[in-house]
N, C-alpha and C positions, 0 to 999 in steps of 0.2 A: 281644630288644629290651627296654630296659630306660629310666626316667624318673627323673634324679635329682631329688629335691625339691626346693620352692623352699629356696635358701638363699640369703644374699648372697653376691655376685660375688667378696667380698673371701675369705669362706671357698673358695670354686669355688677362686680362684689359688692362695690354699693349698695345697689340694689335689692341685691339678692341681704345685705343686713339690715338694710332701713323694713326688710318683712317681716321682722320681728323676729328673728332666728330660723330657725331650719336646720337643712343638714345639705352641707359640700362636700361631697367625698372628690376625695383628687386617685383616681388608678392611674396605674401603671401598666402601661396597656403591651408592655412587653412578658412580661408576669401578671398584668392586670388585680395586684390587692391596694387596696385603701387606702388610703393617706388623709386622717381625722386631727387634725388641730384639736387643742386644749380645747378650745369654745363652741369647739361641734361647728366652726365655719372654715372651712379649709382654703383653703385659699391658694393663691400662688408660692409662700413661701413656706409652705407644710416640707418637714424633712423629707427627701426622697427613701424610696424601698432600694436595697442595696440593689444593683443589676438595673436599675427605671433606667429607661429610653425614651419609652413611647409613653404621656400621660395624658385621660382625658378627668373631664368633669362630670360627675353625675351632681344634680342637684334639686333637692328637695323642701318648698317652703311649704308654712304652716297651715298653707290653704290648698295645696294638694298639687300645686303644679309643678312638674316635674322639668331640668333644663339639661338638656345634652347641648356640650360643646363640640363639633365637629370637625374634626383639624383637616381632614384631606381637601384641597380644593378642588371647588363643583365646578364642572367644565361641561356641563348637560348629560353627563353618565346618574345621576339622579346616588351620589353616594352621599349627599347632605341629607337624604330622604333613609336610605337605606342603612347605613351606620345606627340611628337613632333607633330605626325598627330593630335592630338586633338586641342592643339595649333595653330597649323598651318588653321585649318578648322574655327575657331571664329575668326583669324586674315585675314582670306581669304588672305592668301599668296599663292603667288607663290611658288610650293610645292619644286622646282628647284632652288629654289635661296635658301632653307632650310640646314643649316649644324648642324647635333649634336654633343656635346661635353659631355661628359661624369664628370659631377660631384664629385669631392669629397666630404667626408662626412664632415657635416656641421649641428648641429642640432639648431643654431639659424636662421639659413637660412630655412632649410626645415624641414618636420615631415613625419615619418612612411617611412623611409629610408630600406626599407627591400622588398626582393626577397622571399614571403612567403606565403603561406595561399590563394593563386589567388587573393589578397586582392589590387591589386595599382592600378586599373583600378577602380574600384568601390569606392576604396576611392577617387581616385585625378579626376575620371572626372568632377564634377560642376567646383573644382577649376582651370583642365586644361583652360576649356571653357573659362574662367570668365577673365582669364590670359591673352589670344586672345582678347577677344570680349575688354578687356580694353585698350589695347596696339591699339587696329582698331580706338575705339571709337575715342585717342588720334590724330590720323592721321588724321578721318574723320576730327578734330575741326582742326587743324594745316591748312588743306588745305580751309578751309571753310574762316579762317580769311585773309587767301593769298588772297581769291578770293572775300573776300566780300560778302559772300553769306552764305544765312542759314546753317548749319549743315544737316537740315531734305531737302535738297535738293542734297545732298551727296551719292553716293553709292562708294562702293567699290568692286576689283576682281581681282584677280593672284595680288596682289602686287602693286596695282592702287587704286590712289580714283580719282573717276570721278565726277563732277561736271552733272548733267542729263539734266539739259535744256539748254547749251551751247558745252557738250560734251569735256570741257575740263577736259584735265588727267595730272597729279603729280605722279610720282612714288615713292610708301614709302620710297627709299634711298633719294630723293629729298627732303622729307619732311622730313626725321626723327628728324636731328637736331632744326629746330622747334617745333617738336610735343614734345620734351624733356622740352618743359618750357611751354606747356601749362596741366591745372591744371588736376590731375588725379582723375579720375571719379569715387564713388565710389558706382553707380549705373550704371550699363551695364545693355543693352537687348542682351539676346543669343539668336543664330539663330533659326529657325524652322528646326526641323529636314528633312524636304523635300527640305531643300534648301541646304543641305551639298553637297559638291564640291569635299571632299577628303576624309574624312571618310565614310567606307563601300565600298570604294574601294580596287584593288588589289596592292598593295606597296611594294617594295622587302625591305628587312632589309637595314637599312642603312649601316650596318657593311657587306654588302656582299662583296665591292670590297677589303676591308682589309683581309679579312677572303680568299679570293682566290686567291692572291698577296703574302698572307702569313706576311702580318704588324705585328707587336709585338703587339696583341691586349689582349693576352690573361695574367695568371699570370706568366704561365711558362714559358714565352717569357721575365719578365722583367729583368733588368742585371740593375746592378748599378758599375762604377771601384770601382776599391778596395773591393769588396765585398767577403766574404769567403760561400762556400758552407756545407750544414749540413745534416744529416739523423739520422734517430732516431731508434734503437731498440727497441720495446716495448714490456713487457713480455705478458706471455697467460696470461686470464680473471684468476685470482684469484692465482694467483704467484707474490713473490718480489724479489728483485734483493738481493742477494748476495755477488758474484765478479765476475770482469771481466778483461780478460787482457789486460787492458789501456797502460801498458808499451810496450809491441809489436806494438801494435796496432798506437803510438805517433811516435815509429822508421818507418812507409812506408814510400813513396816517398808521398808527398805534404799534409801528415797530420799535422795539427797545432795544435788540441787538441782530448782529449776525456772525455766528461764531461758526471757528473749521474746527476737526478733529478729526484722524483717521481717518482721512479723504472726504469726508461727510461735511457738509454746507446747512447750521442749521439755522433756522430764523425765528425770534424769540419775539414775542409782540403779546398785546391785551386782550386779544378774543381769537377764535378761530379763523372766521375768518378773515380778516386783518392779514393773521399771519399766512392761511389758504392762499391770501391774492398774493402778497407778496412771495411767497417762495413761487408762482405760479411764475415770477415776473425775474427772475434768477438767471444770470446768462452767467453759463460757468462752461470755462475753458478745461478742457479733461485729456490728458496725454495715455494714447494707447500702448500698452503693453505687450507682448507677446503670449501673455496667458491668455489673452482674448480667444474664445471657441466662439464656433458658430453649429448647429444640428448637422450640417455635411459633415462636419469635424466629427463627429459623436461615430456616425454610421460610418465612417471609414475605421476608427477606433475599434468599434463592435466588430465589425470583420478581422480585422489585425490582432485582435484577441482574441476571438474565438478562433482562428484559423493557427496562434504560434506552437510552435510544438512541445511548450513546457509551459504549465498553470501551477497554481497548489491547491496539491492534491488534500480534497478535502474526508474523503472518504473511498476506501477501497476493499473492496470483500472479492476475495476467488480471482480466479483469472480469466479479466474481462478479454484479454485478444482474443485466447483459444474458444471463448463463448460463441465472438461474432465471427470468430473464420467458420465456425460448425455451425453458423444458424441458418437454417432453411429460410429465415425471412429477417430484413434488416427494417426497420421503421424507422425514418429521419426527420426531426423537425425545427425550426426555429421558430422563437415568439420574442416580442419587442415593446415593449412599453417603455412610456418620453418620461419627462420632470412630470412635476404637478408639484402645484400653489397647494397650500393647506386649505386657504379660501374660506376661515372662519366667517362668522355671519359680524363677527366686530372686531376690526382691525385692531391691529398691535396698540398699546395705548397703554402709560404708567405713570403714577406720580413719582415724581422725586424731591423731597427736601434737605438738601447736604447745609446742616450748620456745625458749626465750631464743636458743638459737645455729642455730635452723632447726625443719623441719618435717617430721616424715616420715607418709609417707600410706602406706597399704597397702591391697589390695582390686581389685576387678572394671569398669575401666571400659573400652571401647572406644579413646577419645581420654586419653593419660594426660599428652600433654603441653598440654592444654586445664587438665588437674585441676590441673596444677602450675601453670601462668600465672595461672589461676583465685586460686589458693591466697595466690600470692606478689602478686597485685593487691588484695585482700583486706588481707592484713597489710603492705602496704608494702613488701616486703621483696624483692631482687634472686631472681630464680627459682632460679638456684644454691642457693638455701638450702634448698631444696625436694625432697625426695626421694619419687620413685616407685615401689613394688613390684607388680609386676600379681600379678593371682591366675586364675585361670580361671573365666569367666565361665556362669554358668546360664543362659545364653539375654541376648538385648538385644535383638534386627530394631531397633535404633537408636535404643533409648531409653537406651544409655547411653554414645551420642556426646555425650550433655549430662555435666554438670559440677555442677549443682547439688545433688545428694546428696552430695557430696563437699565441698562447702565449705558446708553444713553439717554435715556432722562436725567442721570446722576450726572453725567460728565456735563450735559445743560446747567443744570440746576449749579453747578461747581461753578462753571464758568461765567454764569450771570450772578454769583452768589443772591438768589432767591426761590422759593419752592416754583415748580415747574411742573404742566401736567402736557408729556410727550405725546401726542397722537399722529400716527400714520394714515394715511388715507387710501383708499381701496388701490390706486397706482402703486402706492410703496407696497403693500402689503403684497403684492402680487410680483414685481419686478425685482423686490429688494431683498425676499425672504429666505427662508431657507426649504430647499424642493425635495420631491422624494427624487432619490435618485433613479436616471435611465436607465434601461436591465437591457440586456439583449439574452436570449437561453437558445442554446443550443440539445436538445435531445435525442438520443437514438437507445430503441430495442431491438435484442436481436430474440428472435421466434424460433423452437422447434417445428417439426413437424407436424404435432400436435397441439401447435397454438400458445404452448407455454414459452413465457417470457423467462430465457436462462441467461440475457444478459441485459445491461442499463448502463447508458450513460447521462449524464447532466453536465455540463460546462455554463458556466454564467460570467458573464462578459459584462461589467457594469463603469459606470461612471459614478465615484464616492461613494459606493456602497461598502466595501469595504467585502466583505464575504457574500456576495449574493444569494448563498444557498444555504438551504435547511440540512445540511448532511443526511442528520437521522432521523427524519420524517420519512413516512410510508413515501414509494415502499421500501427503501431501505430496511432490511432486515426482511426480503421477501424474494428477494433475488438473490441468486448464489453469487454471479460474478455483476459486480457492483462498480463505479470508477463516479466519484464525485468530485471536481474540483472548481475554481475559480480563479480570473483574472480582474484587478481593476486599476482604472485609471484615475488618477489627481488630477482635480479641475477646480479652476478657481469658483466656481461656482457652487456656492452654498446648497450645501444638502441637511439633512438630519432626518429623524423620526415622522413617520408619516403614518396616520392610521393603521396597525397591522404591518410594520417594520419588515420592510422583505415580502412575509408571502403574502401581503396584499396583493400582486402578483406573481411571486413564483407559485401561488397555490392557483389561478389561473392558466399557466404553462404548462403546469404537472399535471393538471386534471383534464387539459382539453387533451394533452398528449397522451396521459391512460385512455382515453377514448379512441384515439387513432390507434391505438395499439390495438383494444379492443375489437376494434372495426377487420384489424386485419388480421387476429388472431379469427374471426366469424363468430365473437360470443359478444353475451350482454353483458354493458358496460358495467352493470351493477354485480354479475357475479363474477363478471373477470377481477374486482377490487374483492372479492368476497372469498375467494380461490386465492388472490394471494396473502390476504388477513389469514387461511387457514395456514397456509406454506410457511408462515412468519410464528404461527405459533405452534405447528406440530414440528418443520424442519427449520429454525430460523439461521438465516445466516447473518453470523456476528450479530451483535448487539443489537438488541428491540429495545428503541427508547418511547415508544408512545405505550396506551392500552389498548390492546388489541379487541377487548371483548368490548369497552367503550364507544371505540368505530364501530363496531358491528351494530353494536343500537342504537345508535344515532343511523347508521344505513339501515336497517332494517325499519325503523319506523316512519323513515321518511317513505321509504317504497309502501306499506301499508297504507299512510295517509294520501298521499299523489294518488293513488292506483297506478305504479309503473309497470308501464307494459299492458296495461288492461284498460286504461283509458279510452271514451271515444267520442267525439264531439257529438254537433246539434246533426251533424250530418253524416252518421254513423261511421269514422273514418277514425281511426286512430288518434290520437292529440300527439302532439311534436314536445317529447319531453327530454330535457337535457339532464345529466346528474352530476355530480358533484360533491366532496366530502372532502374537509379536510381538520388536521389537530392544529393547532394554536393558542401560546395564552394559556397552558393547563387543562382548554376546553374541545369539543370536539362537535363538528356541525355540520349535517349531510343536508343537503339542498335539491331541490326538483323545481328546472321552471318547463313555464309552458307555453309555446310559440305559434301563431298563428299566421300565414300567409293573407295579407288583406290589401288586396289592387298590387300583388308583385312586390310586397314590401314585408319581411319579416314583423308582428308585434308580438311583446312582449305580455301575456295575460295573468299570468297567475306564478308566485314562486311559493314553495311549499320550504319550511326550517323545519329541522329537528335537531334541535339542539340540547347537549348534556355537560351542562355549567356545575353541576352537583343541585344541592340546595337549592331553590330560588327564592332570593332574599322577600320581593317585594313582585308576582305577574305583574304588574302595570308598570313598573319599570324595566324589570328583564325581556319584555314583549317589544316596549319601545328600541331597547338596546338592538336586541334581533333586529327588529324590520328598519331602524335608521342603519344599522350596521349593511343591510341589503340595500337599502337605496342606494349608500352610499357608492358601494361597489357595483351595482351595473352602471351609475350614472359616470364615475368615473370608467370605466371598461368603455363604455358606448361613447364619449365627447372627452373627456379631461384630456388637456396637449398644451404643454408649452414646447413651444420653440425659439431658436437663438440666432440672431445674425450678430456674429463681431463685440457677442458678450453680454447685447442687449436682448432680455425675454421681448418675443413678439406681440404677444400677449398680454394688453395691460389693463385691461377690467373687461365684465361682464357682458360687453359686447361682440369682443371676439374669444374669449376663454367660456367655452359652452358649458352649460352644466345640466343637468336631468332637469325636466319641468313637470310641474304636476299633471299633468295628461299624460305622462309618461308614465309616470310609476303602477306600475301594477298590484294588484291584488297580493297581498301577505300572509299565508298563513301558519302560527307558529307554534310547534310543539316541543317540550322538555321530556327529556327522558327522566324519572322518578326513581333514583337508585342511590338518596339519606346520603350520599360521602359529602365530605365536605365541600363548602361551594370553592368553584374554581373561574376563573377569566369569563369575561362577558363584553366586556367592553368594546372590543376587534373580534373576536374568534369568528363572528357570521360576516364578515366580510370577505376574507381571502376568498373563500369556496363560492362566492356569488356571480362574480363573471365569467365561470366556466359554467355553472349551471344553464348562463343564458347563450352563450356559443355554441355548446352540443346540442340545445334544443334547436337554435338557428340552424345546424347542422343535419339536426334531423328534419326540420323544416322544409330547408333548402337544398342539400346536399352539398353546400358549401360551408370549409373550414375557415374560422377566423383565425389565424395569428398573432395580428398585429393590433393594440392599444394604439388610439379610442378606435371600434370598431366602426363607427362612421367615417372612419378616413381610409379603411384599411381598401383596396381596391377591388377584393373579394365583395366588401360590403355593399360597396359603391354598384357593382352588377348585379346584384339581386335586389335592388332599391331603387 
């Protein structure tokens, strides 16, 4: 398996014809058929298929090696790996003779070019398939007219099509250049899933030998000559700039400029750090505004909203008064979680070159046809003019579905008219970004007499969140009288997309709160969720938007794997296990951790996934996704906290913003549920449901509740530690 480097496309074609011919098929990966140029080399200006959106490349030269283009950008979700494997499975190639090439952005060619939402797998698998199975189809008919012989007498395998009752063999290099001129087929049969070859097996990244070699894979690796280096000062939430001392600051050694915009102070110089000292050395006067918050400001907000007497109403089933005036038992709770840094492993960082006849951009973002709209709205200019190269990315969980680091490199590069590579540094990345936003939840159930939950309320009190709550997520649709709504508040302080959007936490609220409900109903937490999954599909009230039988086997197999409820240590005593389920993302992922008391201190030992994504493209990537998706979420739950005084994060690198450390993380083990639908979200879905798993097990540990995000600060935590 091999990774050719980024180069441009136009070099790739070269290439790909200095091989002596071959075959480029160009699909359409919205309808996914073929797009064959006169010369069997397709190329970028091949007609499109009426309806084309989405196009990738499949390519095959005369020596057998096979090239998939990969449009989505690789953000460590391993979809530069997994795309190709699906490809590669309908084309039954030879997984080995497989190279990918990393894509630039192209929106006549391809569609839904974004790193986002778990959503590229579930959107582009029929069209991956379809990609393969027509590029085979083509080969099967090339070697059929060589030999004279049916098509339907044809198989194929690693990279071979075999003729079956003679047992002669043609290797796709051998055939490619014929199979370029015969007609593309715009009905394909795809495989039976029992007969995959490569998919649902274990596949290492194809970027692993770059990545351990140290290749310029990434953004902050790329260099362009002549290029000037930049950094940006940007004031606290709710301050404008002033002055600053630009004239000292132009007299260091290799500064070139220092330009303002949009409150921002940037300083343009010959190497990094050149420009590192001098902005280091930046005395800039900053006039306070009244948007200025500080965290007291937050928690008096959270209260004033969850206490006003009118929200919007997000969702309502039955009638919730007459529930809680009749309920033998009322259950009330609050849970709290702050901002958090997205806190990639490589800060914000983009090329920009703005000339006379266009723009070209290069670098790491999620959203690249955001960068380029961004770009060309910016300069006036038709997007066409606008070129994109992705790079692979150090880490995002969605901070870099934004766009604004990138047009500042543009608005740099404008204003020094020369190409410019932007980089932030772990301070900016942290104090300048954009956060998840603060949640405050308010809950209560009201209880029969027999334990049963006949009413539910939710209220979510946020700061830019904008809806804080999942309306119709369990158990919505399980309770008769229902009342969902939400409040929130504008704050100059930059929010967006944060791994798991919302119920990165509210699926932590929701699940420690079934539990207390649980507790006080006197059942187990696993059938109390299991009694109302059956109430939702024998009596459901109003709309069931998840699948109900789905959670059930993702709960169910997690309880078999953990042994819940039957566990028992080295010292024959029960194990402390917490549980936890939740849907997101199309997917659905129940979790068991397990907590041990050691010197008066809760740890954390062992967390059990079962997770049902559909399909699994690649175990060695879906496993990783899982248990990074788990770390990520206790390590956040347990330590992640930003705070504010007067607009400025307190918080500004990894000395005081704590994060999970390897001694910490525990034991992972991760199982799929095996039920052929189509694959669905992987990306987030095992996060949300990770920090409850570790609180009810604390709970059952300790017999204390955690509430409040990062549990090391919570003061409950603080007494059992």
């Amino acid at each position: 398996m091999q990774t050719v480097p980024n180069s441009s496309r136009r070099n790739f074609l070269k290439l790909a014809a200095a091989a002596g011919g071959g075959l480029l098929l160009g699909f359409n990966w919205t309808e996914t058929e073929g797009a064959v140029d006169a010369a069997g080399m397709a190329g970028l200006n091949a007609p499109a298929v009426p309806g084309v959106g989405f196009n990738s490349y499949l390519s095959i030269n005369p020596q057998g090696v096979i090239t998939i283009l990969s449009p989505n950008p690789e953000v460590g979700q391993g979809i530069k790996t997994a795309f190709p494997i699906i490809v590669a499975e309908e084309l039954d190639a030879d997984w080995r003779k497989v190279v990918v090439e990393q894509a630039p952005l192209d929106t006549k060619k391809f569609e839904r070019q974004v790193a986002g939402g778990s959503g590229s797998i579930p959107h582009s698998w029929t069209r991956l398939r379809t990609a393969g199975a027509t590029a085979r189809q083509m080969l099967v008919g090339a070697a059929a007219k060589r030999w004279n012989v049916p098509a339907a007498e044809c198989t194929t395998a690693a990279g071979v099509v075999i003729h079956t009752a003679s047992n002669r063999k043609l290797t796709y290099g051998e055939l490619a250049t014929e199979a370029a001129q015969m007609p593309v087929p715009t009905d394909v049969k795809l495989k039976d899933q029992k007969d995959f070859k490569i998919i649902g097996q274990t596949i290492k990244n194809v970027d692993n030998p770059g990545i351990l070699t140290g290749k310029s894979l990434f953004g902050l690796d790329f260099y362009r000559e002549g290029m000037l280096f930049a950094m940006i000062q940007r004031p606290a939430f709710g301050y404008t700039l002033k002055s600053v001392n630009d004239t000292a600051i132009k007299a260091m050694p290799g500064i070139v400029d220092v330009v303002t915009f949009d409150n921002n102070v940037a300083v343009v110089g010959k190497s990094t750090w050149q420009v590192k000292k001098a902005k280091d050395a930046l005395k800039i006067d900053w006039a306070k505004t009244d948007a200025t918050e500080s965290t007291d400001d937050h928690n008096r907000l959270f209260k004033e909203l969850l206490d006003k007497p009118d929200a919007t109403v997000r969702r309502k089933d039955g009638d919730v008064d007459a529930a809680f005036k009749g309920a033998a038992k009322v259950v009330t709770a609050e849970y709290q979680c702050p901002f958090l840094p997205h806190s990639p492993m490589e800060p914000m960082n983009f090329f920009a070159h703005v000339r006379p006849d266009g723009v070209e951009l290069v670098g790491p973002t999620q959203t690249p046809e955001l960068a380029r709209n961004e770009t060309a709205k910016l300069l006036g200019i038709p997007p066409e003019k606008v070129t994109v190269q992705l790079t692979r990315m150090g880490g995002g969980f969605g901070r870099r579905l934004k766009a604004d680091y990138v047009v500042e490199a543009v608005q740099v590069s404008k204003r020094v008219n020369a190409p410019v590579k932007l980089i932030w540094t772990r301070e900016d990345d942290m104090t300048g970004g954009s956060y998840r936003p603060a949640v405050r939840y308010r809950f209560q159930a009201a209880l029969d007499a027999q334990g049963n939950m006949i009413g539910y309320k939710l209220r979510g009190a946020s700061i830019n969140a904008g809806n804080s709550t999942r309306e119709d997520n369990f158990p919505a649709g399980a309770v008769d009288n229902l009342l969902i709504d939400s409040a929130d508040h504008k704050s100059a302080i930059t929010t967006g997309p944060w791994r798991a959007p919302i119920t990165n936490f509210l699926a932590f609220a929701e699940q420690s709160f079934l539990d207390e409900v649980a507790q006080a109903a006197g059942k187990d937490p696993v059938k109390f969720r299991l009694d109302l999954l059956d109430k939702a599909k024998d009596k459901p009230a109003g709309a069931v938007k998840y699948d109900i039988d789905r959670m059930k086997a993702v709960i169910n197999l997690a309880v078999e794997k953990s042994g819940w409820g039957t566990k028992k240590g080295a010292d024959g005593n029960p194990v402390a296990q917490g549980f936890s389920v939740y849907f997101s993302h199309r997917s659905y992922v129940a979790q068991v951790g397990e907590v041990v008391v050691q010197k008066g201190k809760p740890v954390l030992q062992k967390m059990y996934a079962a997770a049902d994504c559909g399909v699994v493209i690649n175990q060695s990537g879906a496993r990783q996704q899982v248990t990074g998706c788990i770390v990520d979420g206790i390590g956040h739950a347990m330590y992640g906290n930003i705070t504010f005084k007067e607009g400025m994060p307190e918080q500004k690198n990894f000395d005081s913003y704590r994060l999970i450390r390897l001694n910490e993380i525990p034991d992972v083990e991760v199982h799929f549920v095996d039920n052929g639908i189509e694959p669905t979200g992987l990306g987030e879905p095992a996060l949300p449901p990770a920090g409850a798993a570790v609180s009810n097990a604390i709970f059952k540990a300790t017999g204390k509740r955690l509430r409040n995000q990062p549990f090391s600060q919570d003061e409950v935590f603080k007494s059992i530690s």
